[in-house]
C-alpha positions as CSV (number, residue, x, y, z in Angstrom):
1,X,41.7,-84.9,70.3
2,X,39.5,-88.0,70.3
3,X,37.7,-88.9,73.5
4,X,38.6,-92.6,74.9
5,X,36.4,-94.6,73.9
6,X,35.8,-93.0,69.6
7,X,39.9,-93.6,69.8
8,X,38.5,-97.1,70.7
9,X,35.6,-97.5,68.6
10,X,37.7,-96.3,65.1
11,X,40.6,-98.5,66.4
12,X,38.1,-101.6,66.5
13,X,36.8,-101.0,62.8
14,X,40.1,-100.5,61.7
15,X,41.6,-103.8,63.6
16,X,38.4,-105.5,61.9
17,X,38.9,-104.5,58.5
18,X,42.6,-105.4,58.3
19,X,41.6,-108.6,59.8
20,X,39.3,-109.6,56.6
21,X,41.5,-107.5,54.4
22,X,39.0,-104.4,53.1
23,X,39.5,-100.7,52.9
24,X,37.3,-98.6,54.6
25,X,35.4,-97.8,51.0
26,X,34.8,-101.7,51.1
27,X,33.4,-101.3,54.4
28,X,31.0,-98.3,53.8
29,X,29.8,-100.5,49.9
30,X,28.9,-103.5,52.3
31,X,27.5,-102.1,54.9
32,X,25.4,-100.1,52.2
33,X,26.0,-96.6,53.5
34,X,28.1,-93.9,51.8
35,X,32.1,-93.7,52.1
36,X,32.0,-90.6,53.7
37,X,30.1,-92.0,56.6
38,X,33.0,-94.3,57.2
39,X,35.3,-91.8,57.0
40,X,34.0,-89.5,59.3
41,X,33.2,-92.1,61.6
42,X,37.0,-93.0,61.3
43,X,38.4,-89.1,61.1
44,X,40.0,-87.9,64.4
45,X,37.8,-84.6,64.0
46,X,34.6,-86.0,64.2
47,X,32.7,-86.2,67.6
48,X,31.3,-90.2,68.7
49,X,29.7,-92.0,66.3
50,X,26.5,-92.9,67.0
51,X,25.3,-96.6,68.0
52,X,22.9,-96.9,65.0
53,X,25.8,-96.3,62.8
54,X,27.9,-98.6,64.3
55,X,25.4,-101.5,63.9
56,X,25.4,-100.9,60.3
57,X,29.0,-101.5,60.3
58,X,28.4,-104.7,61.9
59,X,26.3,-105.6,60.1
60,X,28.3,-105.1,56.9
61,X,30.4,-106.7,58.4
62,X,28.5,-110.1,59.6
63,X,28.9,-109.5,63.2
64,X,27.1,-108.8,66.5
65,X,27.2,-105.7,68.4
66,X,28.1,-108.4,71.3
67,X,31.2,-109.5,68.7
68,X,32.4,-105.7,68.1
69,X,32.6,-104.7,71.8
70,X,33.9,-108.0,73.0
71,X,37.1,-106.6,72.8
72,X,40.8,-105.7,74.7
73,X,40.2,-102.9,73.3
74,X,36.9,-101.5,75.4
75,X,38.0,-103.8,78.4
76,X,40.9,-101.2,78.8
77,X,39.2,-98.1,78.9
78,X,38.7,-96.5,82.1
79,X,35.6,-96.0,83.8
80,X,33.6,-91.7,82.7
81,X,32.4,-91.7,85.9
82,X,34.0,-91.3,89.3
């Protein structure tokens, strides 16, 4: 089962991708890093991914780390600690 805030993190690639119509493959060739990288980062059996890795999405993808978490999406979650 994925944690909260992965379930977040792989919805956001995936809602980003579709958005400037590439496949994940696409993703991993401009973001130069291998398709497997993406696809673990995306598989539900993977732990987080790290921060590092997601920068090197985003930066495949021409945006900020600011752009990727300025999101619905992370604004939802609920807070770890309590």
């Amino acid at each position: 089962m994925m944690s909260a805030v992965k379930n977040a993190v792989v919805k956001r690639f995936k809602m980003l991708c579709k958005e400037k119509g590439i496949t994940p493959n696409e993703l991993a060739n401009l973001s130069g890093v291998t398709p497997s990288t993406v696809y673990s980062l995306l598989s539900e059996t993977r732990h987080n991914a790290s921060i590092t890795t997601i920068k090197i999405l985003c930066d495949g993808l021409d945006i900020t780390l600011k752009d990727f978490f300025d999101c619905e999406i992370f604004d939802e979650l609920e807070q770890e600690i309590k």
